[in-house]
VEXDREN-2710 file (C-alpha; in Angstrom, 1 decimal):
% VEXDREN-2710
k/r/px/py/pz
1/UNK/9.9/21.9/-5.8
2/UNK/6.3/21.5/-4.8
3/UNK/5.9/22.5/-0.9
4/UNK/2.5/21.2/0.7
5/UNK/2.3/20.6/4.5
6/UNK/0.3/17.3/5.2
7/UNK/-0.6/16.5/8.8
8/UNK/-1.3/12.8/10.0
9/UNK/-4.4/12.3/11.6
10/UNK/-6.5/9.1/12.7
11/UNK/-9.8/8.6/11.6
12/UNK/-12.8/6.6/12.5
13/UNK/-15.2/6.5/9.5
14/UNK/-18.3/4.0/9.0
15/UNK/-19.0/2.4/5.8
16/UNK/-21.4/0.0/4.5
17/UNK/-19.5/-3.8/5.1
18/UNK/-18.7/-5.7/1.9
19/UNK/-17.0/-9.3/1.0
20/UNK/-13.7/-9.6/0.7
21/UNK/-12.0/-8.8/-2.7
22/UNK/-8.1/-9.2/-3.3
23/UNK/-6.6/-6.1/-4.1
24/UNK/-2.8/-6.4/-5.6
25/UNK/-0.6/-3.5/-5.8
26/UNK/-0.1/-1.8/-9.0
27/UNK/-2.4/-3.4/-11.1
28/UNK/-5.5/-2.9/-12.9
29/UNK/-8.6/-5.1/-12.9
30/UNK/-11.9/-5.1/-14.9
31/UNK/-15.4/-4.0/-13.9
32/UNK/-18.8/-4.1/-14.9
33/UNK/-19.1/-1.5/-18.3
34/UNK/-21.2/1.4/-18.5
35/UNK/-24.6/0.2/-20.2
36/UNK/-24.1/3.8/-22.5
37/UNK/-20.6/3.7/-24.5
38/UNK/-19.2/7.4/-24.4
39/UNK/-15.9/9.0/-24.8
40/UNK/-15.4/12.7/-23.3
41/UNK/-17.6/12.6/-21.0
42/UNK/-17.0/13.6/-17.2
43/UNK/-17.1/11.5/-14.0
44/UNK/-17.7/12.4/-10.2
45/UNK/-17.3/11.2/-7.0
46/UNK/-20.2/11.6/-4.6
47/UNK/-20.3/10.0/-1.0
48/UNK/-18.5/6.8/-2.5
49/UNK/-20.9/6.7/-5.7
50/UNK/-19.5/7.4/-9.6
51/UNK/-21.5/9.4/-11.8
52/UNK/-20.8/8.9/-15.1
53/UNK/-22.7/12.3/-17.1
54/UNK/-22.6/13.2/-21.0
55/UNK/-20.4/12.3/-23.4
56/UNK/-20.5/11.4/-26.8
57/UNK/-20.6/8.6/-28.9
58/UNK/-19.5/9.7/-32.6
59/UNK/-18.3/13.1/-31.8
60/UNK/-20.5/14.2/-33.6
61/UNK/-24.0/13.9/-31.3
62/UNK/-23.9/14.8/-27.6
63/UNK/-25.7/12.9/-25.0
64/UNK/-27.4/13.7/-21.8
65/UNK/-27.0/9.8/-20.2
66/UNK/-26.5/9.6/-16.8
67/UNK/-25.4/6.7/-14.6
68/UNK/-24.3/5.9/-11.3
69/UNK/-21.5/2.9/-10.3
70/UNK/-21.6/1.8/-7.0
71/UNK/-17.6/0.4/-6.9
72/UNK/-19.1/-1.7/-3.5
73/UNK/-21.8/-3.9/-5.6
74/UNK/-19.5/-3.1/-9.3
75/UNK/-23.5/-2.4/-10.4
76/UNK/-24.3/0.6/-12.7
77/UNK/-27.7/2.7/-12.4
78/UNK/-29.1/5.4/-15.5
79/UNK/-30.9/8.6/-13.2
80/UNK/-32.2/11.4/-14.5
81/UNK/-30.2/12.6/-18.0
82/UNK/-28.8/16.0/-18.0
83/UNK/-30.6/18.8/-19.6
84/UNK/-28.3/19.8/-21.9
85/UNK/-26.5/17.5/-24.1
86/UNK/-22.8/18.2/-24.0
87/UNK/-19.2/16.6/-23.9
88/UNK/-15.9/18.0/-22.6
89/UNK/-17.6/20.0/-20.5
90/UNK/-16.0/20.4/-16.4
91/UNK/-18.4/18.4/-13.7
92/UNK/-17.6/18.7/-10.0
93/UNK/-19.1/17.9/-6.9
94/UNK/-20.0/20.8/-4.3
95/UNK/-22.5/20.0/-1.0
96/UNK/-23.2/17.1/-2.3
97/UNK/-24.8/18.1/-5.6
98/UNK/-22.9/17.7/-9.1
99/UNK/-22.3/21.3/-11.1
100/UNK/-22.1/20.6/-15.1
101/UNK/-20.6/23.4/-16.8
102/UNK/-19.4/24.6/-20.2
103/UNK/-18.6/21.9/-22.9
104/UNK/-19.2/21.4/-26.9
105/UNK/-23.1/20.7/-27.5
106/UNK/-22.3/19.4/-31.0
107/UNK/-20.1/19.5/-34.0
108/UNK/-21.9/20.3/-37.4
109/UNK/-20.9/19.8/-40.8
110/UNK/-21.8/22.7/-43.1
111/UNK/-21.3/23.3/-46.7
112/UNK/-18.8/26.4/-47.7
113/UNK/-18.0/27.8/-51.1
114/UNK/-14.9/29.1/-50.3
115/UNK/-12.7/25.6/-51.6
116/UNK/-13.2/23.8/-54.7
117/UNK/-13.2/20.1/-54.5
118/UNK/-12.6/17.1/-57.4
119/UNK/-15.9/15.3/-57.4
120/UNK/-14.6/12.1/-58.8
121/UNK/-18.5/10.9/-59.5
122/UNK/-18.6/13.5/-61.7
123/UNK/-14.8/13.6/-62.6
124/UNK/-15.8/17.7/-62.2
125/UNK/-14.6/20.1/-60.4
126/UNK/-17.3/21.7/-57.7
127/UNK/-17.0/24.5/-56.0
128/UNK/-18.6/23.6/-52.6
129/UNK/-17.1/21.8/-50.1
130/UNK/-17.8/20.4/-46.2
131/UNK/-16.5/21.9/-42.9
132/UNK/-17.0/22.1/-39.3
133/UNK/-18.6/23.9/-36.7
134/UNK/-17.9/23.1/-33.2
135/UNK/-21.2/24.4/-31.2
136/UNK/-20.3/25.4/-27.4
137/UNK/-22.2/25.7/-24.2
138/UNK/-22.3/28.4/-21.4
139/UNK/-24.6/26.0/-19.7
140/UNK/-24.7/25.3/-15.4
141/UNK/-26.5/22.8/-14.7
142/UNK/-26.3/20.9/-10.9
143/UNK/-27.9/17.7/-10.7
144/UNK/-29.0/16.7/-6.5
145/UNK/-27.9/13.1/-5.9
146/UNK/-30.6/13.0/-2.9
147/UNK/-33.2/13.9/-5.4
148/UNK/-32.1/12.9/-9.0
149/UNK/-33.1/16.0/-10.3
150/UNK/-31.5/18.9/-12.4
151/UNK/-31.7/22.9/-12.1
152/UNK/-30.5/25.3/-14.6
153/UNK/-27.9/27.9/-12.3
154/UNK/-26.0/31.0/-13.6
155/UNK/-24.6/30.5/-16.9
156/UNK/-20.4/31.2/-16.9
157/UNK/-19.9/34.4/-18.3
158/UNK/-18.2/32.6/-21.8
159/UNK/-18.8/29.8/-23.5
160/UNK/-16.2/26.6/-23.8
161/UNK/-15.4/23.5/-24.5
162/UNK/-12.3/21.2/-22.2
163/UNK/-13.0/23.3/-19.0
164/UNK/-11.4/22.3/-15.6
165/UNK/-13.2/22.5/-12.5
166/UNK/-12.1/22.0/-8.7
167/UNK/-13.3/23.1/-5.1
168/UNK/-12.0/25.2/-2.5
169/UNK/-14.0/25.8/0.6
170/UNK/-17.4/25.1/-1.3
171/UNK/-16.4/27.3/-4.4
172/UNK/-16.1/26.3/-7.6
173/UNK/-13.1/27.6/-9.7
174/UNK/-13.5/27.0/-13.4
175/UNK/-10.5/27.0/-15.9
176/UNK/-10.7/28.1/-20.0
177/UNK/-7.3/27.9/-20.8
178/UNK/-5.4/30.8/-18.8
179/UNK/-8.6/31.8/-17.7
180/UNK/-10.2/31.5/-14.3
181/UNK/-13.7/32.0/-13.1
182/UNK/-15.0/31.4/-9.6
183/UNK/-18.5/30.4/-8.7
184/UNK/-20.4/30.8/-5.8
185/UNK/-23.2/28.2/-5.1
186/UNK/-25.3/30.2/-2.1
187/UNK/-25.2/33.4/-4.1
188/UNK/-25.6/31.6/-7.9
189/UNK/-22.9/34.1/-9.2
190/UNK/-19.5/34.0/-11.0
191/UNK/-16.4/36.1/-10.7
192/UNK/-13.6/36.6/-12.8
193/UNK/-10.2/35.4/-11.4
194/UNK/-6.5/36.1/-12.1
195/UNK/-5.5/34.6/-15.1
196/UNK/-2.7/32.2/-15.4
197/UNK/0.7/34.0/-16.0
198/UNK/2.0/31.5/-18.3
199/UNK/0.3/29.7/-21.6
200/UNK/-1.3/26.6/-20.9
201/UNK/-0.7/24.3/-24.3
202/UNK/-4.1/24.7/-26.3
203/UNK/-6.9/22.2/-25.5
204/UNK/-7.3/21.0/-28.7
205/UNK/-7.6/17.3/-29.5
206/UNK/-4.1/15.6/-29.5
207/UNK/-2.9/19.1/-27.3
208/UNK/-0.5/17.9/-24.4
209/UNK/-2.6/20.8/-22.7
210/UNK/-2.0/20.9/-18.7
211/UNK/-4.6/19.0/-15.8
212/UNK/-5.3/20.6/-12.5
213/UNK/-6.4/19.2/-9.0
214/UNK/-6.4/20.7/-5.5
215/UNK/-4.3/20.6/-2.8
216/UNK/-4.2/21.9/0.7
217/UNK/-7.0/24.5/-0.7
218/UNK/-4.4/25.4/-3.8
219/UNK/-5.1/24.8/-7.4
220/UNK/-2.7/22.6/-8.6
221/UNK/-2.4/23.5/-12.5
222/UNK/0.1/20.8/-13.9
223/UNK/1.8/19.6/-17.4
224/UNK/2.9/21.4/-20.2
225/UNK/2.8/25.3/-20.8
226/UNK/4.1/27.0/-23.8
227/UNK/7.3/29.4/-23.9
228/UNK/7.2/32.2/-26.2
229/UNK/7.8/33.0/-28.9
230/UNK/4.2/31.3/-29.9
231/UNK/4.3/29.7/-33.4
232/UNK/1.2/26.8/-33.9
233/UNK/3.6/25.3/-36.2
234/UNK/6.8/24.7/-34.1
235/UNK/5.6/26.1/-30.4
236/UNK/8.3/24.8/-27.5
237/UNK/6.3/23.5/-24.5
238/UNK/7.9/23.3/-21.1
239/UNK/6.5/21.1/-18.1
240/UNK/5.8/22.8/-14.6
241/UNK/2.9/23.6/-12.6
242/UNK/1.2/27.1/-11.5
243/UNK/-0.3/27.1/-8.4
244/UNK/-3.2/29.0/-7.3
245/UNK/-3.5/30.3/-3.8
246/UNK/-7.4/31.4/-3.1
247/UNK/-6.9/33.7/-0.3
248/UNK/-4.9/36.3/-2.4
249/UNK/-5.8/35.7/-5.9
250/UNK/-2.1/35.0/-7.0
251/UNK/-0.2/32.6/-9.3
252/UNK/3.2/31.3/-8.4
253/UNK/4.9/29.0/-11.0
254/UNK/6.7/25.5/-9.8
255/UNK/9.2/24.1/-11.8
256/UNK/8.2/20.6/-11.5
257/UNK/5.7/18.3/-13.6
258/UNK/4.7/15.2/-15.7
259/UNK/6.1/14.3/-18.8
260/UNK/4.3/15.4/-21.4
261/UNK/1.2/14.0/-22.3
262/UNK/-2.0/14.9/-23.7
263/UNK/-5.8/13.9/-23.5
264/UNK/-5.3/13.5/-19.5
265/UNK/-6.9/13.4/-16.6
266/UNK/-5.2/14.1/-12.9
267/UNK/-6.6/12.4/-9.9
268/UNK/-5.6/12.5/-6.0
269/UNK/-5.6/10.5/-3.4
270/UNK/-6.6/11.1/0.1
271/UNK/-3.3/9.6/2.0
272/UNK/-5.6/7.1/3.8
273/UNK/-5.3/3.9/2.2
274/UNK/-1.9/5.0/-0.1
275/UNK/0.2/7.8/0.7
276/UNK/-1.1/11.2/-0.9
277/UNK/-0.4/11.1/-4.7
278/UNK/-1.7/13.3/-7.8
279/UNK/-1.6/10.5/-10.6
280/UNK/-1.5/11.9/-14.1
281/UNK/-2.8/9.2/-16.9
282/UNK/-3.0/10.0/-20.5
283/UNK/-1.3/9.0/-23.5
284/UNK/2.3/10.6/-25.3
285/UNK/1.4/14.2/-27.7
286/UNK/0.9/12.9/-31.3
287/UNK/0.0/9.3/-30.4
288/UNK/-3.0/7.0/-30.8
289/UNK/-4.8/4.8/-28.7
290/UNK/-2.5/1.9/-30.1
291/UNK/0.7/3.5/-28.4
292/UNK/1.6/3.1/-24.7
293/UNK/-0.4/5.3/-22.3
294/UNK/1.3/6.8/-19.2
295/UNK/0.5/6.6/-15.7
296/UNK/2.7/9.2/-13.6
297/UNK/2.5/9.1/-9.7
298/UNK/3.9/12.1/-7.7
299/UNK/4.2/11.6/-3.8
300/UNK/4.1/14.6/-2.2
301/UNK/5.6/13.5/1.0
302/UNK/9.2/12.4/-0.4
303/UNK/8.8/14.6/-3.3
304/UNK/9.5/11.8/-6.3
305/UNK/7.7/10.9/-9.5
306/UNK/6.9/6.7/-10.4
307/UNK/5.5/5.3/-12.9
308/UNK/3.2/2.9/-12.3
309/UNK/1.5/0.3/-14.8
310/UNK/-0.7/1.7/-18.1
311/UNK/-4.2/1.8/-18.6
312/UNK/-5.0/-1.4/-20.4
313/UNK/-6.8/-1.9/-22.9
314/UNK/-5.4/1.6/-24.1
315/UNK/-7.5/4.7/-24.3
316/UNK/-8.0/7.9/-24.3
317/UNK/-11.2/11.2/-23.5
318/UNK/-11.8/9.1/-20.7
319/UNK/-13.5/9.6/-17.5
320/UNK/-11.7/9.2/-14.3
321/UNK/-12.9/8.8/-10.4
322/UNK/-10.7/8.5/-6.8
323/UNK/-13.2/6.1/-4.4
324/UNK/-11.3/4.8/-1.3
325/UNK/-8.1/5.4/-2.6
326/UNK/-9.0/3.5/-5.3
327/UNK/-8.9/4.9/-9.0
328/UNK/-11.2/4.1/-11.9
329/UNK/-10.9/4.8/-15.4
330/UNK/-14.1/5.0/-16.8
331/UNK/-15.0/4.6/-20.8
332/UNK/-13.3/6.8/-23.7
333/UNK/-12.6/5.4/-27.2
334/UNK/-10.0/2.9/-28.1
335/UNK/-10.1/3.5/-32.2
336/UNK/-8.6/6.7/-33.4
337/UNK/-9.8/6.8/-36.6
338/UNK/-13.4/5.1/-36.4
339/UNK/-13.5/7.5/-32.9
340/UNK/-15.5/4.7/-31.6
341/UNK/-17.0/4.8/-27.7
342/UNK/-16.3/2.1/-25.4
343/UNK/-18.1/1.1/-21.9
344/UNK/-15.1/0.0/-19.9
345/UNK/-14.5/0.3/-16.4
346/UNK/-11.1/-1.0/-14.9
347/UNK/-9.9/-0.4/-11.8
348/UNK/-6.7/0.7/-10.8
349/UNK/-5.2/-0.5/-7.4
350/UNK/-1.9/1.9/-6.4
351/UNK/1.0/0.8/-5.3
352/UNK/1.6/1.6/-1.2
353/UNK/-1.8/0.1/-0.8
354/UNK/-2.2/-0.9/2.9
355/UNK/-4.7/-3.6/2.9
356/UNK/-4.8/-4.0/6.8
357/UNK/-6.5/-1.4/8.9
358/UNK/-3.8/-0.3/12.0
359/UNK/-5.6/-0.5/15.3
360/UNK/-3.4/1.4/18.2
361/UNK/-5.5/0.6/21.7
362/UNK/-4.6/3.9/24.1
363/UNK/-6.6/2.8/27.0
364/UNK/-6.7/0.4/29.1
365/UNK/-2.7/-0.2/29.3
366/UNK/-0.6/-2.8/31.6
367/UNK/-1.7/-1.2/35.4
368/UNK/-3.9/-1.3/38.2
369/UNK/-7.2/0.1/37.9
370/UNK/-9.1/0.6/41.4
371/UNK/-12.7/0.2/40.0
372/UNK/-14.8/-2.4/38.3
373/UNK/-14.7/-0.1/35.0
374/UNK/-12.4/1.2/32.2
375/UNK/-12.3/3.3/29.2
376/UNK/-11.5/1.2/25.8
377/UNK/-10.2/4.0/23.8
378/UNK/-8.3/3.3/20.4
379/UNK/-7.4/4.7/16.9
380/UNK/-7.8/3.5/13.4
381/UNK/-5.9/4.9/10.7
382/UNK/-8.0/4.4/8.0
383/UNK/-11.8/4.1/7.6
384/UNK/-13.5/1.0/8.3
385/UNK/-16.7/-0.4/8.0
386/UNK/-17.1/-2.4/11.6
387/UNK/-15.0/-2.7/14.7
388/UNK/-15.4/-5.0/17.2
389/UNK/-13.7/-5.6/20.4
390/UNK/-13.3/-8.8/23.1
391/UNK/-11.8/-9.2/26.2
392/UNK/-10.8/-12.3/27.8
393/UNK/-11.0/-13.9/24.8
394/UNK/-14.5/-14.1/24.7
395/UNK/-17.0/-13.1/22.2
396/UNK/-16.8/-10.4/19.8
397/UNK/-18.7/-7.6/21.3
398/UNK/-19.5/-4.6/17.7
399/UNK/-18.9/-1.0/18.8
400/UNK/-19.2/2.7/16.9
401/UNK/-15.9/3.8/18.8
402/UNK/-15.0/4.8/21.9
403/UNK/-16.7/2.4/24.9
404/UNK/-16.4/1.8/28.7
405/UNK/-15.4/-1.6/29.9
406/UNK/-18.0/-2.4/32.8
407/UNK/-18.9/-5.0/35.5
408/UNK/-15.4/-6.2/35.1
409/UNK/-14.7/-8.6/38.2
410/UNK/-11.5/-8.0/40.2
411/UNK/-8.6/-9.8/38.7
412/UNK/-6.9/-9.9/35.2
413/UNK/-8.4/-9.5/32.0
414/UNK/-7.0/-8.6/28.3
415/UNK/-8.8/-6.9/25.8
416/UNK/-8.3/-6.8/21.6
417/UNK/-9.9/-4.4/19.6
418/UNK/-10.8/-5.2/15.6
419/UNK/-11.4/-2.9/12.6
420/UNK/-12.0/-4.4/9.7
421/UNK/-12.7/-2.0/6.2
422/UNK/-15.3/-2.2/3.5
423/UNK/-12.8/-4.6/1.6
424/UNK/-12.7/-7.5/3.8
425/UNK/-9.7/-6.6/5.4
426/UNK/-9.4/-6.5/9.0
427/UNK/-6.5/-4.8/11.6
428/UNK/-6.3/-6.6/14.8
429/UNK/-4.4/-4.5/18.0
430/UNK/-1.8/-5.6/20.3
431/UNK/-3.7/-7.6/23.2
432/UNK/-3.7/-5.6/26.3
433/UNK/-3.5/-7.5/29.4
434/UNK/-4.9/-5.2/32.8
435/UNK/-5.6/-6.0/36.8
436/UNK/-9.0/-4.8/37.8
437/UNK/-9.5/-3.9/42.0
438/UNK/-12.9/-3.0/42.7
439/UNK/-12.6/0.2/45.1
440/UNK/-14.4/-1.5/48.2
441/UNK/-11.7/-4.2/48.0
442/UNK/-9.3/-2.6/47.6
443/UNK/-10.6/-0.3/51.1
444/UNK/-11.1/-3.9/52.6
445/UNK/-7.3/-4.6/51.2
446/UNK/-6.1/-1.7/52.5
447/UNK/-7.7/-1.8/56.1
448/UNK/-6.9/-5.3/56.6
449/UNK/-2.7/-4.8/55.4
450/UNK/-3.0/-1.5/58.1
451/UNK/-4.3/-4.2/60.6
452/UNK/-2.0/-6.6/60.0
453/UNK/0.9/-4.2/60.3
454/UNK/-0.7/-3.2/64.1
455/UNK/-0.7/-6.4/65.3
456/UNK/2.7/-7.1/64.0
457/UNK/3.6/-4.4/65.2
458/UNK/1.9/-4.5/68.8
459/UNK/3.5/-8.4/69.0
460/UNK/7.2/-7.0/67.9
461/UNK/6.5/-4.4/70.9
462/UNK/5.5/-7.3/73.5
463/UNK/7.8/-9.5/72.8
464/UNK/10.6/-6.4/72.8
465/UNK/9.3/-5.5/76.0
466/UNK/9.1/-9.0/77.7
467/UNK/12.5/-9.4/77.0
468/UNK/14.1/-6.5/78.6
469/UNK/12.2/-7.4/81.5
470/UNK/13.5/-10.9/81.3
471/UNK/16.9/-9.2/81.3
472/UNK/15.7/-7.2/84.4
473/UNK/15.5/-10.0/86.4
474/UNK/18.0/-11.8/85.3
475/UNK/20.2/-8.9/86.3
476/UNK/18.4/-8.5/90.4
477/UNK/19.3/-12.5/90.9
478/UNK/22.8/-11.5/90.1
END
């Protein structure tokens, strides 16, 4: 069983405010395309933007486009291309910039004598013949978002195609099969890391070959490994997950994963809009682009795997991107044997997705308060893009957070906060209803109640008096 330790917090986060959209559970919607079609490219998340970067559109040229998608407009941007034309290469975001690194540059036909072929032209036999060379890159390159620009870093110390990259505490850990490489952005250098201790399944094209993700500051390193004894004809694959712990450089195996499935991507989510999920989305091993894809959902809070609804239209070497809790699959190719690129973007909405923001007001609550101002304090337990608060059902008055209620007359009032998110969607707290006593009244209160008392007091004590005098008398005329 996987054991990760996940603490709820509240947050207060500002975003830019957008319309209202409709976002249904579970299902998968369309977006604008990419203006470049690409399949194998790779796709970031920065500050709530997409970059789309590389790819290819044959499989036999590389590219170097690069675009942004802003999911708030559904508009797409070309920047600056990348230097060095590649595809299946691993892209990650670190301090804000994107790292590039590794992938095929190109795949090159060549002639070879070693095969005769039947030249039916000719109806003779010739003794030359076509293959392949696949052409890979050792290549770091980090694009800056602030500046759309590119510098060349530190090569990795090997060159490879269908490399994995994730972030720990602002290093970059870089997987080549079993192998893992960690690279440090302030000091531009790379480090070789313990290997995995079991096989991944190859990388190869139609591989079911394992995806990996973070968390809690673990590598996450899930799918399908192969058990020995190794045959490429009939190799037994087994699904669990290795886990990698940065702080002591060691490998522990879980024996819990996907089904198998190859040419896939893993994503997570942040537990803010959905609970916290690694989704795995890729298609059977052996299959086409015609054949179901899966999409796999693990929670890690109750520890249990659903499947939610497949990509559609069906694809695979695509890109993938988590914004907002919020996935998007982002272009690939559709026909296996034409390997032809596509632009499409759809979105996929998870299921558990809370639409409405929770707004929890902590202060002011149902008492007395002896001065003319208050502390609104409350809690949001998602990001939002606006809040808003009003009290005695008067106008909305916008906030940042955290305010003091002042010049509030003596009396009773009631106070509602609002947070609405970037969607639309807006949370409304329970109405808090509060007296307000100003301090010199309540002095004034409190004086006048201790002179009442007195004088009741000093009129109970004359009227006691006068009647055992009364009595007195009474008692002498006897």
């Amino acid at each position: 069983m996987l054991s990760f330790i996940f603490i709820s917090v509240f947050f207060i986060v500002m975003f830019d405010s957008v319309s209202a959209s409709t976002l249904v559970e579970d299902s998968w919607n369309p977006k604008t395309p990419m203006q470049h079609p690409r399949y194998g490219l790779s796709v970031v998340t920065v500050e709530g933007k997409i970059y789309a970067i590389g790819g290819t559109t044959t499989g036999k040229k590389c590219v170097t486009t690069n675009e942004m998608y802003d999911p708030v407009t559904d508009t797409w941007t070309t920047l600056a291309s990348m230097p060095t034309p590649r595809r299946e290469f691993a892209a990650v975001a670190c301090q804000g910039k994107i790292y590039c690194i590794g992938g095929i540059v190109a795949t090159i036909d060549y002639e070879t004598p070693d095969f005769p072929h039947f030249d039916l032209s000719t109806a003779k036999w010739v003794y030359t013949t076509w293959a392949t060379k696949t052409v890979l890159s050792d290549a770091n390159e980090v694009y800056d978002t602030s500046t759309n620009s590119w510098s060349t870093m530190a090569p990795i110390p090997l060159q490879a195609g269908y490399l994995q990259a994730n972030v720990v505490n602002d290093y970059i850990f870089v997987l080549s099969g079993n192998s893992l490489f960690m690279y440090n952005p302030d000091t531009d250098t790379w480090v070789r890391k313990a290997d995995i201790p079991i096989n991944p399944r190859s990388a190869r094209v139609g591989s079911p070959y394992p995806v990996s993700f973070v968390v809690n500051n673990t590598i996450i390193v899930s799918g399908n490994f192969e058990i020995p004894p190794f045959s490429y004809s009939d190799t037994q694959i087994e699904v669990k997950s290795a886990v990698y712990d940065p702080k002591t450089n060691g490998w522990r195996e879980e024996k819990i994963g996907p089904i198998i499935f190859c040419d896939g991507i893993a994503l997570v989510s942040s537990g803010v809009y959905t609970p916290q999920r690694a989704y795995f989305l890729g298609a059977a091993p052996g299959s086409t682009p015609n054949e179901v894809l899966t999409n796999q959902a693990y929670d890690f809070g109750s520890n249990t795997w659903t499947i939610g609804k497949a990509i559609s239209p069906n694809r695979i070497r695509f890109g993938a991107a988590v914004v907002d809790d919020v996935l998007y699959i982002i272009g690939g190719y559709t026909d296996y044997k034409k390997l032809g690129a596509v632009t499409l973007v759809e979105q996929y909405v998870p299921f558990g997705y809370r639409t409405i923001p929770v707004v929890e007001v902590v202060s002011p609550s149902n008492q007395l308060y002896n001065q003319s101002s208050t502390n609104l304090e409350f809690v949001v337990d998602r990001p939002v893009s606006q809040m808003y608060y009003c009290i005695d059902r008067g106008a909305n008055v916008t906030i940042v957070g955290n305010t003091t209620l002042s010049g509030l007359p003596d009396g009773t009032h009631s106070v509602t906060v609002f947070a609405e998110d970037r969607f639309g969607n807006v949370g409304v707290s329970e109405t808090i209803a509060f007296r307000v006593t100003s301090e010199q009244t309540l002095v004034t209160a409190i004086i006048t109640a201790v002179c009442v008392t007195a004088v009741i007091a000093t009129i109970t004590l004359a009227l006691y008096f006068k009647k055992r005098h009364n009595h007195r008398v009474l008692n002498f005329e006897i």
